[in-house]
C-alpha atoms as an extended CHARMM CRD file, in Angstrom:
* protein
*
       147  EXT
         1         1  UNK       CA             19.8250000000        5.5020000000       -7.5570000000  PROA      1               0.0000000000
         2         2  UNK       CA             22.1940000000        8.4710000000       -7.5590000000  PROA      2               0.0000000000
         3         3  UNK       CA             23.3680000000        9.9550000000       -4.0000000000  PROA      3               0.0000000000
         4         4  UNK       CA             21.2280000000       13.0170000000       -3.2860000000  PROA      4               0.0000000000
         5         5  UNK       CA             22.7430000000       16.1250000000       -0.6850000000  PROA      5               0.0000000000
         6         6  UNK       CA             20.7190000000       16.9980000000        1.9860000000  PROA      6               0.0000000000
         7         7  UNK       CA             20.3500000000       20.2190000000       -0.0060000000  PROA      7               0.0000000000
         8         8  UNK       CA             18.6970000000       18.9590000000       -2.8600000000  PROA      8               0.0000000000
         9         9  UNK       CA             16.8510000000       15.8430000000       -0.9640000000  PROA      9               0.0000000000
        10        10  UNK       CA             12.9600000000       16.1880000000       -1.5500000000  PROA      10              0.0000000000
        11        11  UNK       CA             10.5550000000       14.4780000000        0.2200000000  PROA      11              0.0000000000
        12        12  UNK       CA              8.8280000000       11.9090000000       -1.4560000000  PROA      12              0.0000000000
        13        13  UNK       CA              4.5440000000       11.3070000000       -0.9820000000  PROA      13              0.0000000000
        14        14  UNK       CA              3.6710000000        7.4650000000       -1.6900000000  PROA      14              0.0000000000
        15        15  UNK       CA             -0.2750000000        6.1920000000       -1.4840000000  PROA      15              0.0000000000
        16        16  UNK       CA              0.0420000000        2.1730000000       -0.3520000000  PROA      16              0.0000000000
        17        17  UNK       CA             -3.1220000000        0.7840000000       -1.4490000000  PROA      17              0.0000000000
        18        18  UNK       CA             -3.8130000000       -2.0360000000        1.3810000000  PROA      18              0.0000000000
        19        19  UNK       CA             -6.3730000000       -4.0280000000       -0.8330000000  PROA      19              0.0000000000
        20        20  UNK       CA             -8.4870000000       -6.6670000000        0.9920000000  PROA      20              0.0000000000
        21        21  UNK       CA            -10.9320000000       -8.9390000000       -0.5470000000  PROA      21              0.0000000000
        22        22  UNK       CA            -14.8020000000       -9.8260000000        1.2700000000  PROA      22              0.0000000000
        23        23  UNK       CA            -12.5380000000      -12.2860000000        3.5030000000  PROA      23              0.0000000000
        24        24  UNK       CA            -10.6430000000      -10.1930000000        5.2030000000  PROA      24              0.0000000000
        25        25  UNK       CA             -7.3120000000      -11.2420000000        3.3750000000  PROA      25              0.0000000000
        26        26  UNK       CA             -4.8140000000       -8.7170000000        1.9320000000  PROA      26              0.0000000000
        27        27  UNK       CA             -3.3800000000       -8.5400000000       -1.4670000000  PROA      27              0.0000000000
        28        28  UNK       CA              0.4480000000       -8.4290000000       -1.7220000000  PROA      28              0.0000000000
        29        29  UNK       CA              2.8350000000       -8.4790000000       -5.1030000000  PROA      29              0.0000000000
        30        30  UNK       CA              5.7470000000      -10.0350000000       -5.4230000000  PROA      30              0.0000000000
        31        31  UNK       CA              8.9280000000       -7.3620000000       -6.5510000000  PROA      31              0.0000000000
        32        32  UNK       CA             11.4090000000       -8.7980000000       -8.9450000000  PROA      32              0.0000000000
        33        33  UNK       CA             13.8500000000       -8.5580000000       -5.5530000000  PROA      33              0.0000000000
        34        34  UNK       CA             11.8010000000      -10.8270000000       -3.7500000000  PROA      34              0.0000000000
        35        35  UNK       CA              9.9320000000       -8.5640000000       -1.4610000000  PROA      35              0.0000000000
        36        36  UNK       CA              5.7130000000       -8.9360000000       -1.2240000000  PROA      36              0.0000000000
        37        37  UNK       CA              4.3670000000       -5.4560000000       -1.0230000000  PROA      37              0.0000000000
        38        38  UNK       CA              1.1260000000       -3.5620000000       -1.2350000000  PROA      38              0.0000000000
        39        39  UNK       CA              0.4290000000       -1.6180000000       -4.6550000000  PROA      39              0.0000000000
        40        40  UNK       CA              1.4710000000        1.5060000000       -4.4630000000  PROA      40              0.0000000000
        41        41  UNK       CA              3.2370000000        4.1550000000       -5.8570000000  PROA      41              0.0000000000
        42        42  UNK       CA              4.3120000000        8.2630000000       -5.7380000000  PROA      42              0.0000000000
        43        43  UNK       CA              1.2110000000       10.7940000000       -5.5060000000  PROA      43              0.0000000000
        44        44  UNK       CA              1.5170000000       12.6840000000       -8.5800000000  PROA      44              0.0000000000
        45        45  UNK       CA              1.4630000000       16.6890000000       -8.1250000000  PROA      45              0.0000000000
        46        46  UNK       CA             -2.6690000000       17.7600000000       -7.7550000000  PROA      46              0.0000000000
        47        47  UNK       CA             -3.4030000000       14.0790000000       -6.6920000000  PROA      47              0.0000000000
        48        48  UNK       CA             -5.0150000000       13.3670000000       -3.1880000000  PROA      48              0.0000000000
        49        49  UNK       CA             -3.6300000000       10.5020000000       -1.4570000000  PROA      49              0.0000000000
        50        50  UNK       CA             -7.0380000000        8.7030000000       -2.2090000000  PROA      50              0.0000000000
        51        51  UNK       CA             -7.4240000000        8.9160000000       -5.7210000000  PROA      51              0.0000000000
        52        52  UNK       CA             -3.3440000000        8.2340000000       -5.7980000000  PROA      52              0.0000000000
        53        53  UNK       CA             -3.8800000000        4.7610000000       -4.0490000000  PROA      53              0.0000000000
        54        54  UNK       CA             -7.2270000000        3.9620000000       -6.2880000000  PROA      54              0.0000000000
        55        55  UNK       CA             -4.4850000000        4.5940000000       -9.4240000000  PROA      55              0.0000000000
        56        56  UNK       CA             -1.6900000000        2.7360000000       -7.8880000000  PROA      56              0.0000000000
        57        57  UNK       CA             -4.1920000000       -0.5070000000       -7.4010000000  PROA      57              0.0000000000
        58        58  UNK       CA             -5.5460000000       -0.0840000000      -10.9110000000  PROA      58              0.0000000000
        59        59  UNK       CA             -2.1240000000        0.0840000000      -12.4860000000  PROA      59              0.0000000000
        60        60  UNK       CA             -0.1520000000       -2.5050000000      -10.9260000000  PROA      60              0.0000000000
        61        61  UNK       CA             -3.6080000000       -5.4130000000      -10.0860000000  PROA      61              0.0000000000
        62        62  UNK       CA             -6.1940000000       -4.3310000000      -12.5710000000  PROA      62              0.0000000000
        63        63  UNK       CA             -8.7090000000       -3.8710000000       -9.8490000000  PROA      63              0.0000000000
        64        64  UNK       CA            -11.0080000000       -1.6660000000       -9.2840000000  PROA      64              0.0000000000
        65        65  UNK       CA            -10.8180000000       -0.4610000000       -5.5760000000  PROA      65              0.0000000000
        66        66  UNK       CA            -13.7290000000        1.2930000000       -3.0170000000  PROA      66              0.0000000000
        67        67  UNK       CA            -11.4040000000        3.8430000000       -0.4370000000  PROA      67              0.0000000000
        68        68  UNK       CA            -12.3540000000        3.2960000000        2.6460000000  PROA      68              0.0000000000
        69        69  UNK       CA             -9.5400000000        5.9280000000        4.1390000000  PROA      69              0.0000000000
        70        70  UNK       CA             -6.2380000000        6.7550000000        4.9040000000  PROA      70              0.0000000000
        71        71  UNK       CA             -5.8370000000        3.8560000000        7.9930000000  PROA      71              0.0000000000
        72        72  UNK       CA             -2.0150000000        4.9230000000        9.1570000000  PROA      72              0.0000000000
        73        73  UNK       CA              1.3760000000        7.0910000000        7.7350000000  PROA      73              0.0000000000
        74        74  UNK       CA              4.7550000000        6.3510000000        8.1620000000  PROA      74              0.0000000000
        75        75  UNK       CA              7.7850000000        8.1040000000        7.4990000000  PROA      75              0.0000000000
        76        76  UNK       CA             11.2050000000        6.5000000000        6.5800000000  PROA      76              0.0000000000
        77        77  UNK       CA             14.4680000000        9.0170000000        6.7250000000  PROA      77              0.0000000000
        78        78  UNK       CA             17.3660000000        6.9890000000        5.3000000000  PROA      78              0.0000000000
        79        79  UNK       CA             20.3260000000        9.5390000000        5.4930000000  PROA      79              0.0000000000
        80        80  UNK       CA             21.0690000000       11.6470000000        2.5030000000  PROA      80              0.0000000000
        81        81  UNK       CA             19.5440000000        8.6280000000        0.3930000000  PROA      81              0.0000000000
        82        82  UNK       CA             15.7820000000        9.4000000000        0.9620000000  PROA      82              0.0000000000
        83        83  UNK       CA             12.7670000000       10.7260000000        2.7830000000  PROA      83              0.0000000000
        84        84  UNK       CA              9.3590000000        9.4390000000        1.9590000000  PROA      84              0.0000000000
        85        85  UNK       CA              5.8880000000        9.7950000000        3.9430000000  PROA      85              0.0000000000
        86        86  UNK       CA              3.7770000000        6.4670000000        3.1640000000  PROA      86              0.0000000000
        87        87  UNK       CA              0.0480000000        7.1030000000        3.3440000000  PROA      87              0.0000000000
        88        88  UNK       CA             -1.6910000000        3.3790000000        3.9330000000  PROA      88              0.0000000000
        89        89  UNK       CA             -4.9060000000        3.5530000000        2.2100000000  PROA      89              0.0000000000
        90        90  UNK       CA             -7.2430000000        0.6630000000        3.4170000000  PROA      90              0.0000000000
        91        91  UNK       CA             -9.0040000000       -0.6980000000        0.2780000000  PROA      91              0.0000000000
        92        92  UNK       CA            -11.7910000000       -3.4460000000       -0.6010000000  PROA      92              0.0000000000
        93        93  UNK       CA            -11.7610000000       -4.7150000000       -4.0610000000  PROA      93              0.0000000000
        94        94  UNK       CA            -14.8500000000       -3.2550000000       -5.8050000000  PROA      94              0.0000000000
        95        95  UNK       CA            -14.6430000000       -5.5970000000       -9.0210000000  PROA      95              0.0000000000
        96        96  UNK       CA            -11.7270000000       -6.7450000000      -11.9060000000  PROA      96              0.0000000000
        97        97  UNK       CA             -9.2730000000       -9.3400000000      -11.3390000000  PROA      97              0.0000000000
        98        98  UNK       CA             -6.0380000000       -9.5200000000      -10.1010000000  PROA      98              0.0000000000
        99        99  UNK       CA             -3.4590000000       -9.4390000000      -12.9900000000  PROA      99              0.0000000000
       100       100  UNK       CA             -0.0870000000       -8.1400000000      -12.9430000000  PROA      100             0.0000000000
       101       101  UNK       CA              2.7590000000       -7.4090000000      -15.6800000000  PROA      101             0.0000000000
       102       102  UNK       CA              5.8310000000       -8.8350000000      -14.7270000000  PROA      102             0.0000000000
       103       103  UNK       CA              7.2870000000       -4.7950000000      -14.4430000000  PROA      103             0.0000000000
       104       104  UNK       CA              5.7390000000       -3.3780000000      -11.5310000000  PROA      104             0.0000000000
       105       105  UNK       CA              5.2260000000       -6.9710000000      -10.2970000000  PROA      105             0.0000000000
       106       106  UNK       CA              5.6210000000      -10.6610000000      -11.0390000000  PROA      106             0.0000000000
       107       107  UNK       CA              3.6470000000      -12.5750000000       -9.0210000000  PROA      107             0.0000000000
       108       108  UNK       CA              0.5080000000      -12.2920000000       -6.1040000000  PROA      108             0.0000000000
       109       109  UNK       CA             -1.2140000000      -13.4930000000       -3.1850000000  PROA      109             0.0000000000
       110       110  UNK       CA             -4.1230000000      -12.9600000000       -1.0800000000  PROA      110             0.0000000000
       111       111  UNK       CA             -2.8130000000      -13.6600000000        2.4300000000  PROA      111             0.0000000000
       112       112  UNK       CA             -3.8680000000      -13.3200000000        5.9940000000  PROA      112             0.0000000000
       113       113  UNK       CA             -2.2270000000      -11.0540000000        8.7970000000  PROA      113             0.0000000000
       114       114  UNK       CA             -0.4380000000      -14.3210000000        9.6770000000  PROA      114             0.0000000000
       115       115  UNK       CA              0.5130000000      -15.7420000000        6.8140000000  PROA      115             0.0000000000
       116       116  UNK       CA              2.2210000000      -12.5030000000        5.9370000000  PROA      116             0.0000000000
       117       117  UNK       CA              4.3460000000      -12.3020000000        9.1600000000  PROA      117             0.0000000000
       118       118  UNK       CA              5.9600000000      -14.9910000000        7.4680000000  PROA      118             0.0000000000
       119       119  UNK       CA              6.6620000000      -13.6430000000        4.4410000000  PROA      119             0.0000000000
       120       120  UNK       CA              9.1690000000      -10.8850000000        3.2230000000  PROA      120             0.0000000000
       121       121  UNK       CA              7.6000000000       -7.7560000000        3.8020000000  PROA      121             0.0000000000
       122       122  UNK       CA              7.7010000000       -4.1560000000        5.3850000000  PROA      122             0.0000000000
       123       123  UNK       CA              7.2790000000       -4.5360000000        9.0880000000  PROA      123             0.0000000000
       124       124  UNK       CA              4.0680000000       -2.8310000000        9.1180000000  PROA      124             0.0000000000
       125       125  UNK       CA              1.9610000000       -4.4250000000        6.5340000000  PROA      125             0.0000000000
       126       126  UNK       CA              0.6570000000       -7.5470000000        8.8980000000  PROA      126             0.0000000000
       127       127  UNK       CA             -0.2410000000       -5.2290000000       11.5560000000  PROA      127             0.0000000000
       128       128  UNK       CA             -2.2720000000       -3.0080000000        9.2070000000  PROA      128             0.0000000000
       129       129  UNK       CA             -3.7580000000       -6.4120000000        7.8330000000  PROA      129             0.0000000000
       130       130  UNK       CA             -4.6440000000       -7.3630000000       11.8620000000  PROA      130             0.0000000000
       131       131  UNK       CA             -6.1180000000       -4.0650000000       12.3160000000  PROA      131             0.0000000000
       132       132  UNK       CA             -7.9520000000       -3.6970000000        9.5720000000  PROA      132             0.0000000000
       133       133  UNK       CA             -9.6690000000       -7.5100000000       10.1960000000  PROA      133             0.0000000000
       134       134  UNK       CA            -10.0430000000       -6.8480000000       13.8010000000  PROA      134             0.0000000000
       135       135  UNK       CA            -11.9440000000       -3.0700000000       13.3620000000  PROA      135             0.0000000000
       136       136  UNK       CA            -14.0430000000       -4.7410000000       10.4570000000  PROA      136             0.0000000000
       137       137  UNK       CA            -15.5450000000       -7.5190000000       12.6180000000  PROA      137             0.0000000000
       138       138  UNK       CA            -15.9580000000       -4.6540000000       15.5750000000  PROA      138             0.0000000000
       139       139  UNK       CA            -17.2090000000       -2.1410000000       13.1180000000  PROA      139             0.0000000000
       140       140  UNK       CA            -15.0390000000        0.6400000000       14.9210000000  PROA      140             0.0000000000
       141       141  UNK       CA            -12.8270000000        1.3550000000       12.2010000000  PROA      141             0.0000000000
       142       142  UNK       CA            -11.2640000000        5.0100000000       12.4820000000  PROA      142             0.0000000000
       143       143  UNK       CA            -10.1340000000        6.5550000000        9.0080000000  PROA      143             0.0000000000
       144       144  UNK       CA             -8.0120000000        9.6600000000        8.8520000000  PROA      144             0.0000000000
       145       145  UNK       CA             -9.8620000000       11.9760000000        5.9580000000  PROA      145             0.0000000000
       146       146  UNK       CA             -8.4190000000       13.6520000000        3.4160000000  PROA      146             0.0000000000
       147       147  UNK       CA            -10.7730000000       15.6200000000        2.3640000000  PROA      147             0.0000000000
Protein backbone atom coordinates (compact mmCIF):
# COMPACT_ATOMS: atom_id res chain seq x y z
CA UNK A 1 0.00 0.00 0.00
CA UNK A 2 1.55 3.29 -1.08
CA UNK A 3 2.52 5.96 1.79
CA UNK A 4 -0.27 8.54 1.92
CA UNK A 5 0.57 12.52 3.40
CA UNK A 6 -1.46 13.64 5.98
CA UNK A 7 -2.73 15.99 3.27
CA UNK A 8 -4.17 13.63 1.08
CA UNK A 9 -5.08 10.86 3.94
CA UNK A 10 -8.96 10.15 3.77
CA UNK A 11 -10.76 8.52 6.22
CA UNK A 12 -11.88 5.26 5.51
CA UNK A 13 -15.85 3.88 6.65
CA UNK A 14 -15.78 -0.09 7.10
CA UNK A 15 -19.26 -2.10 8.12
CA UNK A 16 -17.89 -5.45 10.22
CA UNK A 17 -20.67 -7.76 9.93
CA UNK A 18 -20.47 -9.74 13.47
CA UNK A 19 -22.58 -12.80 12.20
CA UNK A 20 -23.86 -15.20 14.90
CA UNK A 21 -25.75 -18.31 14.33
CA UNK A 22 -29.17 -19.48 16.79
CA UNK A 23 -26.24 -20.63 19.29
CA UNK A 24 -24.83 -17.77 20.13
CA UNK A 25 -21.45 -18.52 18.25
CA UNK A 26 -19.75 -16.03 15.89
CA UNK A 27 -18.60 -16.52 12.41
CA UNK A 28 -14.94 -15.63 11.66
CA UNK A 29 -12.81 -16.11 8.15
CA UNK A 30 -9.63 -17.01 7.89
CA UNK A 31 -7.28 -14.13 5.71
CA UNK A 32 -4.66 -15.60 3.50
CA UNK A 33 -2.17 -13.86 6.37
CA UNK A 34 -3.48 -15.91 8.95
CA UNK A 35 -5.72 -13.57 10.77
CA UNK A 36 -9.69 -14.79 11.62
CA UNK A 37 -11.85 -11.79 11.06
CA UNK A 38 -15.47 -10.81 10.76
CA UNK A 39 -16.82 -10.13 7.06
CA UNK A 40 -16.58 -6.93 6.29
CA UNK A 41 -15.61 -4.47 4.04
CA UNK A 42 -15.58 -0.37 2.93
CA UNK A 43 -19.20 1.37 2.87
CA UNK A 44 -19.55 2.32 -0.61
CA UNK A 45 -20.57 6.17 -1.22
CA UNK A 46 -24.81 6.35 -0.64
CA UNK A 47 -24.54 3.06 1.44
CA UNK A 48 -25.73 3.04 5.18
CA UNK A 49 -23.58 1.17 7.42
CA UNK A 50 -26.47 -1.48 7.60
CA UNK A 51 -27.09 -2.37 4.23
CA UNK A 52 -22.98 -2.12 3.83
CA UNK A 53 -22.54 -4.97 6.49
CA UNK A 54 -25.70 -7.10 4.97
CA UNK A 55 -23.38 -6.80 1.47
CA UNK A 56 -20.13 -7.47 3.08
CA UNK A 57 -21.72 -10.91 4.71
CA UNK A 58 -23.33 -11.82 1.41
CA UNK A 59 -20.15 -11.36 -0.56
CA UNK A 60 -17.51 -12.88 1.37
CA UNK A 61 -20.08 -16.12 3.37
CA UNK A 62 -22.99 -16.40 1.03
CA UNK A 63 -25.39 -15.75 3.82
CA UNK A 64 -28.13 -14.05 4.06
CA UNK A 65 -28.03 -11.82 7.27
CA UNK A 66 -31.14 -10.10 9.61
CA UNK A 67 -29.38 -6.47 11.12
CA UNK A 68 -29.99 -6.31 14.33
CA UNK A 69 -27.84 -2.80 14.71
CA UNK A 70 -24.81 -1.08 14.82
CA UNK A 71 -23.52 -2.80 18.49
CA UNK A 72 -20.03 -0.62 18.85
CA UNK A 73 -17.37 1.75 16.49
CA UNK A 74 -13.89 1.93 16.68
CA UNK A 75 -11.44 4.05 15.21
CA UNK A 76 -7.78 3.06 14.33
CA UNK A 77 -5.25 6.17 13.40
CA UNK A 78 -2.02 4.52 12.21
CA UNK A 79 0.22 7.61 11.35
CA UNK A 80 0.24 8.88 7.84
CA UNK A 81 -0.60 5.13 6.81
CA UNK A 82 -4.40 5.17 7.62
CA UNK A 83 -7.54 6.25 9.38
CA UNK A 84 -10.56 4.06 9.36
CA UNK A 85 -13.89 4.19 11.59
CA UNK A 86 -15.15 0.39 11.99
CA UNK A 87 -18.90 0.20 12.45
CA UNK A 88 -19.63 -3.49 14.22
CA UNK A 89 -22.88 -4.53 12.92
CA UNK A 90 -24.35 -7.40 15.13
CA UNK A 91 -25.89 -9.96 12.71
CA UNK A 92 -27.95 -13.40 12.94
CA UNK A 93 -27.80 -15.56 9.96
CA UNK A 94 -31.25 -15.39 8.29
CA UNK A 95 -30.65 -18.45 5.81
CA UNK A 96 -27.71 -19.69 2.99
CA UNK A 97 -24.66 -21.40 3.91
CA UNK A 98 -21.41 -20.49 4.74
CA UNK A 99 -19.10 -20.67 1.64
CA UNK A 100 -16.16 -18.70 0.92
CA UNK A 101 -13.75 -18.16 -2.24
CA UNK A 102 -10.37 -18.53 -1.33
CA UNK A 103 -9.95 -14.36 -2.31
CA UNK A 104 -11.64 -12.55 0.29
CA UNK A 105 -11.17 -15.66 2.49
CA UNK A 106 -9.91 -19.23 2.70
CA UNK A 107 -11.23 -20.87 5.38
CA UNK A 108 -14.17 -20.47 8.49
CA UNK A 109 -15.37 -21.14 11.81
CA UNK A 110 -18.20 -20.69 14.04
CA UNK A 111 -16.56 -20.04 17.42
CA UNK A 112 -17.46 -18.94 20.87
CA UNK A 113 -16.28 -15.66 22.75
CA UNK A 114 -13.69 -18.05 24.23
CA UNK A 115 -12.57 -19.99 21.75
CA UNK A 116 -11.78 -16.84 19.85
CA UNK A 117 -9.59 -15.26 22.61
CA UNK A 118 -7.46 -17.89 21.51
CA UNK A 119 -7.29 -17.34 18.17
CA UNK A 120 -5.62 -14.56 15.96
CA UNK A 121 -7.88 -11.83 15.88
CA UNK A 122 -8.59 -8.00 16.43
CA UNK A 123 -8.69 -7.38 20.13
CA UNK A 124 -12.22 -6.50 20.10
CA UNK A 125 -14.01 -9.20 18.32
CA UNK A 126 -14.36 -11.72 21.56
CA UNK A 127 -15.65 -9.00 23.60
CA UNK A 128 -18.30 -8.06 21.02
CA UNK A 129 -18.97 -11.95 20.79
CA UNK A 130 -19.36 -11.88 25.01
CA UNK A 131 -21.58 -9.01 24.75
CA UNK A 132 -23.60 -9.86 22.26
CA UNK A 133 -24.28 -13.62 24.07
CA UNK A 134 -24.60 -12.05 27.39
CA UNK A 135 -27.40 -9.08 26.21
CA UNK A 136 -29.18 -11.94 24.13
CA UNK A 137 -29.82 -14.24 27.12
CA UNK A 138 -30.76 -10.82 29.24
CA UNK A 139 -32.74 -9.46 26.39
CA UNK A 140 -31.23 -5.87 27.11
CA UNK A 141 -29.42 -5.49 24.04
CA UNK A 142 -28.80 -1.65 23.15
CA UNK A 143 -28.29 -0.96 19.28
CA UNK A 144 -27.02 2.36 18.05
CA UNK A 145 -29.55 3.28 14.89
CA UNK A 146 -28.72 4.44 11.84
CA UNK A 147 -31.54 5.45 10.61
Amino acid sequence: MPKRSKENRQIEIIATAHVFDKSGKMLLLKQKNGWWTPPGGHVEKGESIINAAIREAKEETGLDVEPLGIFSLREVINGVEGHWIFFDVVCEVERGRVTVDGIEAIDYLWVTSEEALGMKTHASVPGIATKYVSQRQSDSVHWINDQ
